[in-house]
N, C-alpha and C positions, 0 to 999 in steps of 0.2 A: 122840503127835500131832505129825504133820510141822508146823513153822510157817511162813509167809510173813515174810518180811525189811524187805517194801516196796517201795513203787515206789523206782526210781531215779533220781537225780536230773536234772536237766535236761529237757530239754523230749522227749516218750515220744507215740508215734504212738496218735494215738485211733480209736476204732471207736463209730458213732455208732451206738444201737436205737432204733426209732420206741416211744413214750410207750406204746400200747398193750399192748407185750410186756411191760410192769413191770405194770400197770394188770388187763388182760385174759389174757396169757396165762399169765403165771409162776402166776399162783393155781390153773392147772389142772394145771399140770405136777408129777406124784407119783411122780416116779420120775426118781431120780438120772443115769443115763446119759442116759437121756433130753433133760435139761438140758443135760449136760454135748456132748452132742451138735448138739443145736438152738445152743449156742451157738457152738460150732465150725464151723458150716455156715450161720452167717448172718454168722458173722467172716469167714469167705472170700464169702462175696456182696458183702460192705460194703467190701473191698478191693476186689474188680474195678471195669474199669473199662466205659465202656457203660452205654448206655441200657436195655439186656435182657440182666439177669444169670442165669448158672446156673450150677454144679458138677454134675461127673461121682462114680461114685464111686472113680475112680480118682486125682482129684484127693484127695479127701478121706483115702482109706488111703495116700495119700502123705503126709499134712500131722501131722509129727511133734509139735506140741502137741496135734493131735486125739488121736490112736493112744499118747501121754501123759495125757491128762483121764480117757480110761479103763481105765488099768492094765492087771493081767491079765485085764482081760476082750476086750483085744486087739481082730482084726477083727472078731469075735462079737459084740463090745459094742457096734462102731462100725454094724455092721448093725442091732442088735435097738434101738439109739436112734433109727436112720436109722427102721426100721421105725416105730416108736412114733409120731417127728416126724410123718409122713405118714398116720397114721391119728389122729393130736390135728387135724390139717389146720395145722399150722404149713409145711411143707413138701409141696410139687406134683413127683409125677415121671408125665413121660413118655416115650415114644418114639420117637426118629426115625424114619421109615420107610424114607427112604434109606440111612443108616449103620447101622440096628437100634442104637445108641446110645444108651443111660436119661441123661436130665438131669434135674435134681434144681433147682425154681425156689421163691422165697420166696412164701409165699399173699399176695400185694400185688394189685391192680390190673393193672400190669403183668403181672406172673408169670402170673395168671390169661389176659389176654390171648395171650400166648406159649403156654402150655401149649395152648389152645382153637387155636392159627394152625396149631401143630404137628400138630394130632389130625385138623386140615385134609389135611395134605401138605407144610405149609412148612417149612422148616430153622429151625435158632434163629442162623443165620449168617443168612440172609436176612431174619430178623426182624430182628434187629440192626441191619445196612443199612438198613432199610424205619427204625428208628428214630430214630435217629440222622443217617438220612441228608437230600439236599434235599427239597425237596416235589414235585421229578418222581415220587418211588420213592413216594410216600405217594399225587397221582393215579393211579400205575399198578396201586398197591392196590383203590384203592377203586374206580379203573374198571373196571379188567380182570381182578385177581387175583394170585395169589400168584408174587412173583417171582423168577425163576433166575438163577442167577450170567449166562446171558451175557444175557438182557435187559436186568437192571444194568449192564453192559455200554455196549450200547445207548443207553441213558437216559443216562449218562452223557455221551456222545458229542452227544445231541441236546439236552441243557443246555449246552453248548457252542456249538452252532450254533445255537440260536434263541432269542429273548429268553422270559423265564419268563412275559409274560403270552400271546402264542402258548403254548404249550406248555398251558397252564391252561384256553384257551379251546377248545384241538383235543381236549383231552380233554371239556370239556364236551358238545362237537359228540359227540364218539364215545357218550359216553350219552344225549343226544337222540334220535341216530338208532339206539341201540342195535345199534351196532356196536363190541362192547367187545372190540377188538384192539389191538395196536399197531402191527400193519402200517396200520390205519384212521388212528390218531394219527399217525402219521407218514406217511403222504399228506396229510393235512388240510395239516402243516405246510409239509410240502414246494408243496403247491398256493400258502398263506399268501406264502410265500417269492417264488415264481413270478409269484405278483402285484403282491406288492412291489419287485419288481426293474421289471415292466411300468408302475406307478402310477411309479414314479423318474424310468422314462423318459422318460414321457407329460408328466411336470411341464419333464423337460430340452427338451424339445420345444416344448413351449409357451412356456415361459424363451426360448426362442433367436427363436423365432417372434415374441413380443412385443417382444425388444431388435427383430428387425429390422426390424419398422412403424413403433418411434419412429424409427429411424435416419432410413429411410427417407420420415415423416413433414418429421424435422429439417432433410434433404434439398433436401425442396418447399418448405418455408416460408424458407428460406436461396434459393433459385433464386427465388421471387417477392418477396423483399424486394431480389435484382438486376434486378429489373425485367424477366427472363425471361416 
């Protein structure tokens, strides 16, 4: 029997598992690779970083403590655990449709939502963005749909130019009238804009117009206190 030595001393990077996995899933899992698998593929979720994690399996036949957990049973193994995972439902894989690309997501919450975005049409790069990102890309979700790198793009450029409560209320505009574009949202803004620059004016106008009655008030009451 091979032995362990111990941890090492000083301070040694941790890998957090949610209570459940000890609790609910370990008691189902009967099969050795298996473990040794689901463990190695929720190690590398639990280092990434981002709001929407996934592994490829090319990430994982690369990661040489996984393709060590199980011996000679090599890629075979890493597969028939990968296999296992996903039919215990501890691990979600899907499709991309644009790349044809299998990603491999934890059955969380999240995971679940991505895998559903993806089955959609969406990227897990765009999900990403959409998660992590401001709350423009989260209105463009829920108003208009799933978004492409140059929308993002886009959005990004008109979080820039226009304050965030425009932007929240041109979207709500565009689902009233159910026009769920973003050429729509961005007219709404751009008019938003357009009148704001006219209301500025209107006030400088008035501004100038009311200094020149008092002036002009100050004027006559100075010329009838000469006796004019």
């Amino acid at each position: 029997m091979r032995v362990f030595s111990g941890f090492p001393a000083g301070k040694a990077e941790s890998i957090s598992l949610p209570e459940p996995f000890f609790s609910d899933l370990l008691p189902l899992i009967d099969d050795l690779i298996e473990l040794k698998v689901t463990l190695a593929c929720l190690k590398r979720l639990a280092t990434k970083s981002g709001a929407v994690r996934w592994i490829t399996w090319s990430e994982l036949i690369a990661d040489q403590d996984a393709v060590r957990s199980v011996g000679e049973a090599g890629e075979a193994g890493l597969k028939q655990g990968l296999e296992r995972a996903i039919a215990r439902g501890t691990l979600l894989r899907v499709q991309e449709r644009p790349s044809g690309e299998v990603l491999y997501f934890a059955n969380t919450e999240r995971g679940r939502a991505a895998v559903a975005a993806i089955e959609r049409g969406a990227t897990a790069t765009t999900i990403e963005l959409s998660a992590s990102a401001p709350n423009i890309f989260r209105l463009y979700e829920q108003t208009v749909g799933a978004l492409t790198p140059l929308i993002a793009d886009e959005l990004r450029e008109a979080e820039k130019e226009f304050p965030a409560a425009w932007i929240e209320e041109a979207f709500r505009e565009a689902a009233r009238q159910n026009a769920r574009s973003w050429a729509y949202v961005k007219k709404v803004l751009e008019a938003r804009e357009r009148r704001g620059k006219r209301d500025e004016a209107d006030k400088r106008d008035v501004g100038y117009k009311w200094k020149e009655f008092l002036e002009q008030r100050k004027r006559r009451d100075e010329d009838n206190d000469a006796g004019f």
